[in-house]
C-alpha positions as a printed NumPy array, in Angstrom:
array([[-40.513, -19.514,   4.646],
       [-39.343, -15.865,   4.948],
       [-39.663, -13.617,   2.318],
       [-37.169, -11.054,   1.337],
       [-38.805,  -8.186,   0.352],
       [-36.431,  -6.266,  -2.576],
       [-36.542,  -2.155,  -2.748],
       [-38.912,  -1.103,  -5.456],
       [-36.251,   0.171,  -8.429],
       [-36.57 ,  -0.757, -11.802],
       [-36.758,  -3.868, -12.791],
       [-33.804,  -4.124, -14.836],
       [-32.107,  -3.612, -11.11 ],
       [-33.503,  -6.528,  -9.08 ],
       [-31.647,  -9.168, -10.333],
       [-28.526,  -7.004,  -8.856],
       [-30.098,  -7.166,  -5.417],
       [-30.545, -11.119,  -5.532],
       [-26.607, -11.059,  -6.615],
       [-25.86 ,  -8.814,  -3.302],
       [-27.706, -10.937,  -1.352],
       [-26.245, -14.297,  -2.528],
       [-22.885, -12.619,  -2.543],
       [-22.815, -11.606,   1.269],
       [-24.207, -15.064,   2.249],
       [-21.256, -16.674,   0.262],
       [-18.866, -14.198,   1.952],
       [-20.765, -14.018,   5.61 ],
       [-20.075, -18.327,   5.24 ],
       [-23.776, -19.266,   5.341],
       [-22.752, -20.969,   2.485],
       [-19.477, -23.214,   2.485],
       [-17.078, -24.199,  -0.581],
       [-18.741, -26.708,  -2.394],
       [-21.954, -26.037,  -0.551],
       [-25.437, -26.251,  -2.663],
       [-26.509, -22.841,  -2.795],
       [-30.732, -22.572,  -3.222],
       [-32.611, -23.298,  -6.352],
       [-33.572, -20.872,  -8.664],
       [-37.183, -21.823,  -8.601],
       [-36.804, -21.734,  -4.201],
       [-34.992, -18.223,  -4.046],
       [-37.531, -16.747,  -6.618],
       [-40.412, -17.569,  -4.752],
       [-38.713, -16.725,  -1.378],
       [-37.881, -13.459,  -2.624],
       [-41.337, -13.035,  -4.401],
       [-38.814, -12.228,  -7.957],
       [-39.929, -14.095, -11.88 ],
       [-37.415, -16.931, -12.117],
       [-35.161, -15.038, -14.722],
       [-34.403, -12.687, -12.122],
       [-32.476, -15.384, -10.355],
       [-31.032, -16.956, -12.989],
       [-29.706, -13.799, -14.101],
       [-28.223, -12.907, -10.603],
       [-26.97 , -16.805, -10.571],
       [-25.121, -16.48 , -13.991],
       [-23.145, -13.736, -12.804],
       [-22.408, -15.13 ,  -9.449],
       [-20.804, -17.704, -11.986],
       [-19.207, -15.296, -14.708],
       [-17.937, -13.5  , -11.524],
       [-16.437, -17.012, -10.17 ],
       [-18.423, -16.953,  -6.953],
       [-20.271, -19.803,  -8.06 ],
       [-20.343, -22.835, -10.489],
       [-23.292, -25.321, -11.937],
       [-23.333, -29.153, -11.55 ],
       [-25.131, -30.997, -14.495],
       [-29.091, -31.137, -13.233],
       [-27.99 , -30.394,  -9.706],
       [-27.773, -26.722,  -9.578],
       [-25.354, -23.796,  -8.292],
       [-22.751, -24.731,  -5.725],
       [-20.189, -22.256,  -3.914],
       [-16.932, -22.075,  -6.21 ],
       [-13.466, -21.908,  -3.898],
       [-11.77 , -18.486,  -4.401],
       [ -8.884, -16.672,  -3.036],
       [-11.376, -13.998,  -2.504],
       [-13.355, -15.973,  -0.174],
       [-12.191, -16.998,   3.315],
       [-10.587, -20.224,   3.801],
       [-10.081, -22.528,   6.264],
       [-10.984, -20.946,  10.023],
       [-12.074, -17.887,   8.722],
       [-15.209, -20.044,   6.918],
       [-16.562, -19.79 ,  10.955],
       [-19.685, -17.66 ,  10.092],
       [-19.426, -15.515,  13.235],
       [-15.474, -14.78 ,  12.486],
       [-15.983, -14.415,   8.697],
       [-19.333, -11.573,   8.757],
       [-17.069,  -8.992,  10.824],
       [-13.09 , -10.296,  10.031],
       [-11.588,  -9.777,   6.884],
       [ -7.89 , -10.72 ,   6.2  ],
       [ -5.079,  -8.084,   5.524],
       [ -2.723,  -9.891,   3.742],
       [  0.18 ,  -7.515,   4.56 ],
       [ -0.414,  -7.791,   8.163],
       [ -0.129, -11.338,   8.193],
       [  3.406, -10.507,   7.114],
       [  3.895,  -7.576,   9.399],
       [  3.296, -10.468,  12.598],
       [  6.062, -12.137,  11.785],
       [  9.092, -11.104,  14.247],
       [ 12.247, -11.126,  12.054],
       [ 15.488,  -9.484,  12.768],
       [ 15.603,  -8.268,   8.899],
       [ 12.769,  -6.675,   8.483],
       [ 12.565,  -5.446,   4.724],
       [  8.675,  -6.019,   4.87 ],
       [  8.516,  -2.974,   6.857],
       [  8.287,   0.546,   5.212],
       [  8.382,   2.341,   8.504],
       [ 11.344,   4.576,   9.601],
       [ 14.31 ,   3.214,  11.458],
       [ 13.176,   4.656,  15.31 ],
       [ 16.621,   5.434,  15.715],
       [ 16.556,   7.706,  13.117],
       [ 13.69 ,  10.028,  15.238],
       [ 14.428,  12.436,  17.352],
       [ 13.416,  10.46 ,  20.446],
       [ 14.572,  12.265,  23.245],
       [ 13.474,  15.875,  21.497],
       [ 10.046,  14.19 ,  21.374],
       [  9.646,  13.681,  24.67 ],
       [ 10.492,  17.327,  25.644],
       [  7.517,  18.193,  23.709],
       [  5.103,  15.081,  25.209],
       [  5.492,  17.212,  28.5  ],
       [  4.992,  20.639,  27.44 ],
       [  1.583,  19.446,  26.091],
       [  0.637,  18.413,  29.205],
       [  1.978,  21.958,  30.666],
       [  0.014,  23.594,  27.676],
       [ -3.178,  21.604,  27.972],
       [ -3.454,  19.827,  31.738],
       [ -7.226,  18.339,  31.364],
       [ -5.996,  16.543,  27.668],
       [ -6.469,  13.305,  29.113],
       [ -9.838,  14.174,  30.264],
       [-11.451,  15.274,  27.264],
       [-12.76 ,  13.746,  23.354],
       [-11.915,  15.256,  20.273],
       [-14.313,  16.081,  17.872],
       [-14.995,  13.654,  15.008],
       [-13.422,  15.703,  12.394],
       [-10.438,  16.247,  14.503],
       [ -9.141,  18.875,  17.499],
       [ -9.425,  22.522,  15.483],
       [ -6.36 ,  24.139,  16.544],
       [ -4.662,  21.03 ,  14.695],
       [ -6.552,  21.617,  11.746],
       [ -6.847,  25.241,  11.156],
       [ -2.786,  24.925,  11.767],
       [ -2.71 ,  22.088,   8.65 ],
       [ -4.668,  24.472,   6.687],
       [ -2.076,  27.152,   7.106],
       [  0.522,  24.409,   5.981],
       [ -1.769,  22.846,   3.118],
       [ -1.856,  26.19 ,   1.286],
       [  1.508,  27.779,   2.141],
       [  3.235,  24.776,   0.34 ],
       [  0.966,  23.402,  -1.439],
       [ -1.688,  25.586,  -2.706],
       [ -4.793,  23.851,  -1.339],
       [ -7.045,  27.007,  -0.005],
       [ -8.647,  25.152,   2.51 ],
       [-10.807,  25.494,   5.027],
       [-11.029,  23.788,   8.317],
       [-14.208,  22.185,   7.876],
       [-12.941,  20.615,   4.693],
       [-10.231,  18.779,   6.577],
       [-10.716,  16.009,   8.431],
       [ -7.876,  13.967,  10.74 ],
       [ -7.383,  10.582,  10.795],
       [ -5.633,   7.564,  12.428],
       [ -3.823,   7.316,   9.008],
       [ -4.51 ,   6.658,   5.299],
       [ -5.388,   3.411,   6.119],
       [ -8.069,   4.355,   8.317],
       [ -8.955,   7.209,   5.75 ],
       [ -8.971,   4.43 ,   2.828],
       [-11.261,   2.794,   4.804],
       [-14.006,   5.761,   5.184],
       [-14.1  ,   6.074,   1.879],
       [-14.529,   2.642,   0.697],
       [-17.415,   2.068,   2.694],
       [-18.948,   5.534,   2.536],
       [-18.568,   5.888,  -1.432],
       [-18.04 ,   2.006,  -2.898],
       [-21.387,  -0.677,  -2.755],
       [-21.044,  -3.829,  -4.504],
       [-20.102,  -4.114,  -8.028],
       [-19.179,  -0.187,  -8.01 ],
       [-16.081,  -0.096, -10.718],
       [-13.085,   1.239,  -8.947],
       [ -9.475,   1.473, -10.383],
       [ -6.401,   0.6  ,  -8.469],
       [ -3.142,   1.112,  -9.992],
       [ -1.131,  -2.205, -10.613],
       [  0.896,  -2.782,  -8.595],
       [ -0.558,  -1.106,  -5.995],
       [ -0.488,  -0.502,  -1.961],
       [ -1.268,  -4.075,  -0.526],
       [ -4.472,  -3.301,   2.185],
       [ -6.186,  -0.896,  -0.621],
       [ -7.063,  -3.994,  -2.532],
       [ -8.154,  -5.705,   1.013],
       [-10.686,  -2.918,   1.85 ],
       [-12.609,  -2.453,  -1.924],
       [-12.451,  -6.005,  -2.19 ],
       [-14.256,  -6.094,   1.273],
       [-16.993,  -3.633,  -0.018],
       [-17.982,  -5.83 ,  -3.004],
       [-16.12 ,  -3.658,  -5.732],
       [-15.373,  -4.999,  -9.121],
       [-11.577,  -3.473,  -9.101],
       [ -9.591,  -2.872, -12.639],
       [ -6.432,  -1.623, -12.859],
       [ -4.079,   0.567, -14.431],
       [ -0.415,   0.006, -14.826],
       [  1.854,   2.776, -13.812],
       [  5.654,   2.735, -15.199],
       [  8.45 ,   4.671, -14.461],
       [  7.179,   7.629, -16.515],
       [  3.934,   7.029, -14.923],
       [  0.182,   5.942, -16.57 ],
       [ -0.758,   5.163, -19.796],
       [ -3.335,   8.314, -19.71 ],
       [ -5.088,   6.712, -23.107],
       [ -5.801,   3.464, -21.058],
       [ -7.192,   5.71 , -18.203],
       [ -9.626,   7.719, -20.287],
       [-10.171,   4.741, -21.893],
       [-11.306,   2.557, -18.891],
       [-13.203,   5.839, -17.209],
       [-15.341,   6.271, -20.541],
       [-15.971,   2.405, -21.062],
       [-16.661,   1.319, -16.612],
       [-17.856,   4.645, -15.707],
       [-15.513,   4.086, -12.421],
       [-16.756,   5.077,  -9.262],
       [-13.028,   5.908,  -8.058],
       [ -9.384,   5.383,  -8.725],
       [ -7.61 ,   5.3  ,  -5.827],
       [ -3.521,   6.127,  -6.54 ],
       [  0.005,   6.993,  -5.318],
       [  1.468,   8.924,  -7.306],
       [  4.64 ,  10.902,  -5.276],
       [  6.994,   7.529,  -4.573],
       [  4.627,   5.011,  -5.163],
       [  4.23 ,   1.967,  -3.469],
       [  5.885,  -0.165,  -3.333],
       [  7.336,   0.743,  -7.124],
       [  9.476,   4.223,  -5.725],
       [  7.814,   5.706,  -8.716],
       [  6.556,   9.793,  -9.263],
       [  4.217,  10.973, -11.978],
       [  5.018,  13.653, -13.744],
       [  3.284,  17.186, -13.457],
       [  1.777,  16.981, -16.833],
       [  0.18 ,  14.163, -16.365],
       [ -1.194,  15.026, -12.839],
       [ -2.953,  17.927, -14.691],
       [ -4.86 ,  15.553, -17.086],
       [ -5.662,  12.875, -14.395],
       [ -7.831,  16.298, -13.057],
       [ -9.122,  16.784, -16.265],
       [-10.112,  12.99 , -16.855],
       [-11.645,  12.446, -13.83 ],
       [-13.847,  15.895, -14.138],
       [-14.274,  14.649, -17.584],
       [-16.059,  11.406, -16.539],
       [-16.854,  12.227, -12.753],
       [-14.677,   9.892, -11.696],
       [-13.481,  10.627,  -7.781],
       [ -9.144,  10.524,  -7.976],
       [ -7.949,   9.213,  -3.93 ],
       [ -4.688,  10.3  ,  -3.7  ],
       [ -2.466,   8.716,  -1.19 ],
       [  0.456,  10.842,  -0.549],
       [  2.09 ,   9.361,   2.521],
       [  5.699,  10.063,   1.567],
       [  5.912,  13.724,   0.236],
       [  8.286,  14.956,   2.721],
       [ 10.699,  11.974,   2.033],
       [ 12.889,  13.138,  -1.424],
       [ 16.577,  12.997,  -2.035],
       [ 17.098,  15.666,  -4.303],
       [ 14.173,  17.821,  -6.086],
       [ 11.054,  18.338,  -4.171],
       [  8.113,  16.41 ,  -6.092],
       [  4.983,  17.981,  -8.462],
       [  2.342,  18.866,  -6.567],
       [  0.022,  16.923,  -5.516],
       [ -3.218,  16.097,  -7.77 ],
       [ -5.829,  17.88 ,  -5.393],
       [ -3.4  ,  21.755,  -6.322],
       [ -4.891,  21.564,  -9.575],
       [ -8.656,  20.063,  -8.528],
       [-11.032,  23.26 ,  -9.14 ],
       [-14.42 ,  20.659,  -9.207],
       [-14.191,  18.688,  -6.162],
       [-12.866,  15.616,  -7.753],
       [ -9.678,  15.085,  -5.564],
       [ -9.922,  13.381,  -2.164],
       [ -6.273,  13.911,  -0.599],
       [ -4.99 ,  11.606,   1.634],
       [ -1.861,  12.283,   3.916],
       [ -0.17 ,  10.355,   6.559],
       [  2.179,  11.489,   8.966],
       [  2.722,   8.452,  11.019],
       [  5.405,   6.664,   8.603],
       [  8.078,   9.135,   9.358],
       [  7.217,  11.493,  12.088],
       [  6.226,   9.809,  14.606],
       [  4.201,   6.26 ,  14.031],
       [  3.185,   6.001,  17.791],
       [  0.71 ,   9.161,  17.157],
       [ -0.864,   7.962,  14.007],
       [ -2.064,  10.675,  12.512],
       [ -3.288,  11.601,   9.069],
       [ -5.768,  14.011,   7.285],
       [ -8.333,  13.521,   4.789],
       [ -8.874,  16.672,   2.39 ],
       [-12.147,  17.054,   0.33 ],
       [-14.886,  19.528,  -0.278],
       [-17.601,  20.252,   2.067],
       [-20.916,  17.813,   0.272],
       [-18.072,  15.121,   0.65 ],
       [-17.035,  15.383,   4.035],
       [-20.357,  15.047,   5.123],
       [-20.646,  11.788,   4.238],
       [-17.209,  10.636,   5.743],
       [-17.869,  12.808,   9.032],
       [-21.05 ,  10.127,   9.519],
       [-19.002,   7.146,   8.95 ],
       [-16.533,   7.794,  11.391],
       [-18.888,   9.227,  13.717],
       [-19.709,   5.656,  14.028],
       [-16.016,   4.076,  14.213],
       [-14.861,   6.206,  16.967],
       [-15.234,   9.152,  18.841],
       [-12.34 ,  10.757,  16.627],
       [ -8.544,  10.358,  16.719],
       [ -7.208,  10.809,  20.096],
       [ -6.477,  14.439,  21.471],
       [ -3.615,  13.875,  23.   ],
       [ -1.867,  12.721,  19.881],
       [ -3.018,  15.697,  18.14 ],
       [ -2.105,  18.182,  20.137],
       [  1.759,  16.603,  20.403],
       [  1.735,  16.389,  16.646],
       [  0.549,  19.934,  16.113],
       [  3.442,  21.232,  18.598],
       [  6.215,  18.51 ,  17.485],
       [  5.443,  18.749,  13.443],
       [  4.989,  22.576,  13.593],
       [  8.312,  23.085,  15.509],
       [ 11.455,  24.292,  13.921],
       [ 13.487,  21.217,  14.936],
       [ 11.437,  18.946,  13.686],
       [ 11.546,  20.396,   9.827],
       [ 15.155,  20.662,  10.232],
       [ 15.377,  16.928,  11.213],
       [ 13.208,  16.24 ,   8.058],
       [ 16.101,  17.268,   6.137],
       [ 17.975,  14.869,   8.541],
       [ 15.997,  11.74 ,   7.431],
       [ 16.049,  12.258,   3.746],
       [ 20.078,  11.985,   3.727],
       [ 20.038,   8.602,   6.093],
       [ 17.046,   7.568,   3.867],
       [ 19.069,   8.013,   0.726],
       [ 22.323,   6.666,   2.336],
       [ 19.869,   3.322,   3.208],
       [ 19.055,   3.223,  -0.312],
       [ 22.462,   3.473,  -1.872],
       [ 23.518,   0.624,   0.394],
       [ 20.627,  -1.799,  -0.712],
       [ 21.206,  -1.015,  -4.505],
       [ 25.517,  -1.893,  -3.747],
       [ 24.592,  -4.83 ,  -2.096],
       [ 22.104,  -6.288,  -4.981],
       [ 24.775,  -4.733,  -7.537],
       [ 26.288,  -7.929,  -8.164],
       [ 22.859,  -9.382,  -9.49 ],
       [ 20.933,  -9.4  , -12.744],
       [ 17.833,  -8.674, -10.597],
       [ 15.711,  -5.108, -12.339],
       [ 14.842,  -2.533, -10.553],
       [ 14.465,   1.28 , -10.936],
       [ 16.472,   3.505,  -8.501],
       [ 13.66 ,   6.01 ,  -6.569],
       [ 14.14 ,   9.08 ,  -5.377],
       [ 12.171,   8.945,  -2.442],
       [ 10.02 ,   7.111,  -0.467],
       [ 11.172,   3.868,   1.569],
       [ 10.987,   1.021,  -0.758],
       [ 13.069,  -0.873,  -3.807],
       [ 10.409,  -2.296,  -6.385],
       [ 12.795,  -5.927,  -8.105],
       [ 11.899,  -8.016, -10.725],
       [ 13.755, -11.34 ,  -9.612],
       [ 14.964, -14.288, -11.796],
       [ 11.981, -16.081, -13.582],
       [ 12.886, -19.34 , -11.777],
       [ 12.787, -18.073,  -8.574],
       [ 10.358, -20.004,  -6.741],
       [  7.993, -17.227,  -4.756],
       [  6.083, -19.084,  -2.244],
       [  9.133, -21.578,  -0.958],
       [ 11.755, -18.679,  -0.81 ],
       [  8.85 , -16.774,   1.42 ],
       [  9.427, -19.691,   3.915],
       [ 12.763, -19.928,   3.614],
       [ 13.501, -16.636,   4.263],
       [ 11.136, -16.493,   7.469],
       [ 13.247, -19.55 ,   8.543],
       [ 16.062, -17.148,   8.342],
       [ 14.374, -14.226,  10.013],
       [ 14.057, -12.577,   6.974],
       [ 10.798, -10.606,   5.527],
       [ 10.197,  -8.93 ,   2.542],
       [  6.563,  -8.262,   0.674],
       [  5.902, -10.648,  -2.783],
       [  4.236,  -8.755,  -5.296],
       [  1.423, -10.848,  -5.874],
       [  0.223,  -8.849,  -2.782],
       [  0.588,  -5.84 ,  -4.434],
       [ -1.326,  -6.9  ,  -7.578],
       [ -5.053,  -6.211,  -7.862],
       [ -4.969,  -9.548,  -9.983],
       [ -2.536, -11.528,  -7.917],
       [ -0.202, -11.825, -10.252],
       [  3.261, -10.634, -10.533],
       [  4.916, -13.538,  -9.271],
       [  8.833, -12.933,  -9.641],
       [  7.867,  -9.225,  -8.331],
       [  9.072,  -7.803,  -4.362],
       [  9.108,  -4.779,  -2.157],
       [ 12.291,  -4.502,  -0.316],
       [ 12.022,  -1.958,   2.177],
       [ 15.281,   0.025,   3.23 ],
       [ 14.108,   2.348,   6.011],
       [ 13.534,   0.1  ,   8.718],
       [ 16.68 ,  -1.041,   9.472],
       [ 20.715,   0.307,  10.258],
       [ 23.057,   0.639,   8.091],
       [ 24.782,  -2.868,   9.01 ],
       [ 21.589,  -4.748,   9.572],
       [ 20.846,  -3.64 ,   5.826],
       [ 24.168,  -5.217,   4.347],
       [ 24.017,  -8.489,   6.407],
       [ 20.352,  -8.815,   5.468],
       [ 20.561,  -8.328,   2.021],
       [ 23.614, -10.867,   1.5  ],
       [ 22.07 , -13.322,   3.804],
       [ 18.505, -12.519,   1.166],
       [ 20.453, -12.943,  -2.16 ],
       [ 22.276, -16.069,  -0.85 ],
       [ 18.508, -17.472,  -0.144],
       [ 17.657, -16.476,  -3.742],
       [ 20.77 , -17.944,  -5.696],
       [ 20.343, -21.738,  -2.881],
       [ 17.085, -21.74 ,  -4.447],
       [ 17.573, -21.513,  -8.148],
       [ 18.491, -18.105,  -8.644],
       [ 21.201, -16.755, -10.95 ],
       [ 23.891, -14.376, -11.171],
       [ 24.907, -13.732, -14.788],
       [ 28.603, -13.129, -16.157],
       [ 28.138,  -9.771, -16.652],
       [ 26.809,  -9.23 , -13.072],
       [ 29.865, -11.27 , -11.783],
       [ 31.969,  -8.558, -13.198],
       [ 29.852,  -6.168, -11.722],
       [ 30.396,  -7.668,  -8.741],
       [ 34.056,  -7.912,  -8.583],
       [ 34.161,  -4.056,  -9.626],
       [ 31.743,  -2.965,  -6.755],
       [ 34.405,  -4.725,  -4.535],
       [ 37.237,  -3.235,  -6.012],
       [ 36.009,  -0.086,  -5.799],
       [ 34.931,  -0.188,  -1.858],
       [ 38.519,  -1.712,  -1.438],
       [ 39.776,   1.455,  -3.166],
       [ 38.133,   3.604,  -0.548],
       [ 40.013,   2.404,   1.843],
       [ 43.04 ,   2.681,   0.649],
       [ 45.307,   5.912,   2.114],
       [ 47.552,   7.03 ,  -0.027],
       [ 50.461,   5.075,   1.228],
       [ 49.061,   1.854,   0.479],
       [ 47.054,   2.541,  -3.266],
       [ 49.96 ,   0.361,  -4.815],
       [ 48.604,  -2.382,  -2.547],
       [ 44.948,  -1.89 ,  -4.302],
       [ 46.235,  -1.886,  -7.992],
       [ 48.172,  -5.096,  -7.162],
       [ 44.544,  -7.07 ,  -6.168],
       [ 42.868,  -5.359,  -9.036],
       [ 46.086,  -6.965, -11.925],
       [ 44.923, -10.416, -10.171],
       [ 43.238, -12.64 , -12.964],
       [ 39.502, -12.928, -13.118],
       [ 37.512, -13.179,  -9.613],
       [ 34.36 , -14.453,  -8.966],
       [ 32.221, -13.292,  -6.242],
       [ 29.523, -15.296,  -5.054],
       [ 27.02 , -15.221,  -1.188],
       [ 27.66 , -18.158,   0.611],
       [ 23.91 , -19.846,   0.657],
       [ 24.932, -21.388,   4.163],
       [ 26.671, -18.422,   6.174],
       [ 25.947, -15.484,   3.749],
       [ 29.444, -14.659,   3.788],
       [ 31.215, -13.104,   1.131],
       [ 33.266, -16.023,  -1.031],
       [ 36.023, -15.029,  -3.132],
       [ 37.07 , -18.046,  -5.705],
       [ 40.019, -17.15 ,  -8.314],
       [ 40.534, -19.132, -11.211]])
């Protein structure tokens, strides 16, 4: 039998590198549910370790719910949401694939797409972007004929630099900037340069959907923090950083997703403090800075970093121009070391050509005029949504920014069968058990806003309600009223002058009740 030889650490340690190895079999498939896993007296003699060793690793397996123990028959593989299921148990498929359980949603073609928080692409200055595709061929002729560097094209990033500290105070450097394909592709570096298995890492709750994907992927034991409208409980932070020594917290705090929400400046300040406090790395995702109705947002976390303790994520794609893909990943210099070797091995950097159209098209003074542009349709989208779900007793807080509407539906509402329903009726929309580190959450959603027109957005959201109330859902009185004031008061809009008297008489008829049509989402007026 082959031997496994284990690294020569301290002893204490080994029993952590049995766990690892048991772990990636389970997760590779050599083992299957239900599958006898090897005895403890077999593995510690394989992997020349004293029997406690094993048992040790073994009993966390268990605690962990990896594994569990039949009387006198030993340690069997436990079924888990965490591990693959059905084809993905294929060995081959299951050691390099792992599932992204908002792009399984994302696949599904739907004409109301409010699982999407991308901007409407008739909202982007198409035909202005094309202008500038040819001048960068003009500019630069042999673009298609040349690599970036890893780290990204240096014109791009010395010009991000100049942008980075202008509005944000950064005082960087080129060579502590890195471009990306995205955050996602920047959440990934990270995870697998910085996180090992059983690192701590904290993930606010609820939280952006593929995050919890890729630390799950890399073995990390995730807690998480919940953030409210007013932001974190900063006691339950310092709290969790001074008890699980955390490697990270990865967080969102400028319009949050999916909750809309900001943190304040205050607390920005301390989350600095905390995490140079316990050396605890802060990833801050920032993709939707540019995108705020009214007041511009706090800076971000990484203005008030002095220690290195701030990796800062940013993603243009959402809003500027997805096609490109482009983001940036700011940290210091021993840091970007590290994540310059990791994606030395991913790809041969982001592709020129979409950096040097994004450094002439984000740069340009159109462009930042247009951003002004997209914050007004963005905010028009939003007001729309929140009329149309007026009428409901559904929660939610209003944001101001971002792309998304975080709503608590009715208890009763069953999740997983108004999912299916709603595909049925080329609807999408994100559950927030998705969004929840523990997969819980169950009455929680994302509506996104952005995606679609202004008339796509009504229908869609009366055809979504009427799904909600056919399966259980209810509309209470004082909603009702709600309702029937929401209509009075559109109906008063359109009113000239010459015909107001024709409003007032509708608004002296008795009591109205409003409700959507489960069948043909139409608007049904009954009078008693």
């Amino acid at each position: 039998m082959k031997r496994h030889g284990l690294s020569s650490i301290h002893a204490e340690k080994l029993f952590e590198q049995v766990y690892d190895y048991l772990l990636s079999g389970i997760r590779r498939g050599d083992w299957k549910t239900h599958e006898k896993l090897p005895s403890v007296r077999a593995l510690a003699l394989e992997m020349n370790v004293h029997r406690l060793t094993v048992f040790k690793a073994y009993q966390l397996l268990k605690q962990n719910g990896y594994v569990y123990v039949k009387d006198k028959s030993g340690y069997f593989v436990q079924p888990s949401e965490l591990l693959p299921a059905g084809p993905w148990n294929d060995p081959i498929v299951s050691a390099y694939v792992q599932k992204s359980h908002l792009s399984e949603i994302h696949q599904v073609q739907a004409t109301y797409q409010f699982s999407k928080a991308l901007i409407d692409p008739n909202l982007l200055p198409n035909l202005y972007f094309s202008e500038y595709v040819k001048r960068v061929f003009d500019l630069y002729p042999k673009v298609l004929g040349t690599y970036s560097t890893t780290q990204g094209d240096q014109e791009l990033r010395e010009a991000l630099c100049r942008y980075y500290t202008e509005r944000f105070r950064f005082y960087l450097t080129p060579e502590e900037l890195m471009v990306t394909s995205g955050s996602q592709e920047a959440i990934d570096l990270i995870a697998r340069v910085l996180v090992k298995p059983r690192d701590v890492v904290l993930l606010e709750r609820p939280t952006y959907s593929p995050a919890i994907d890729v630390f799950l992927r890399q073995g990390a034991h995730i807690l998480s923090v919940e953030i409210r409208q007013h932001g974190y409980d900063l006691e339950q932070v310092e709290r969790l950083m001074q008890t699980h020594k955390p490697r990270l917290f990865y967080l969102n705090p400028t319009f949050h997703n999916p909750t809309g929400y900001t943190v304040s400046r205050e607390q920005r300040k301390r989350l600095v403090e905390l995490a140079e406090k316990y050396q605890c790395l802060l990833i801050e995702d920032d993709p939707c800075r540019d995108l705020y109705f009214a007041k511009e947002p706090p800076l971000p976390l990484f203005s008030y970093d002095t220690a290195g303790y701030v990796i800062y994520l940013r993603s243009f794609s959402k809003y500027v121009a997805p096609g490109l893909g482009i983001g940036t990943i700011a940290c210091r210099p021993s840091l970007m070391a590290y994540l310059l070797s990791a994606k030395a091995l991913s790809d041969s950097g982001t592709p020129l050509l979409n950096q040097k159209i994004f450094l002439h098209y984000f740069f340009s003074e159109r462009m930042q005029q247009h951003l002004q542009k997209l914050r007004t349709a963005l905010a028009i989208r939003r007001d729309i949504m929140e009329e149309e779900l007026a009428a409901t007793d559904w929660e939610w807080s209003s944001p101001t920014g971002g792309f998304n509407l975080w709503i608590k539906l009715p208890d009763s509402t069953p999740m997983e069968k108004l999912l299916g329903t709603c595909m049925e009726q080329s609807i999408t929309f994100v559950p927030g058990t998705i969004c929840d580190p523990r997969r819980e959450l169950a009455t929680w959603i994302r509506l996104s806003y952005s995606y679609l027109n202004e008339q796509q957005l009504r229908e869609g959201i009366r055809k979504f309600v009427g799904q909600v109330l056919a399966l259980g859902g209810r509309i209470a009185r004082a909603s009702l009223c709600r309702l029937a004031a929401v209509a009075f008061a559109f109906a008063y809009k359109k009113q000239t002058l010459g015909k107001r008297s024709l409003f007032f008489h509708s608004a002296s008829l008795s009591y109205e009740r409003f409700f959507f049509n489960s069948r043909n989402s139409s608007l049904v007026k009954l009078r008693h």
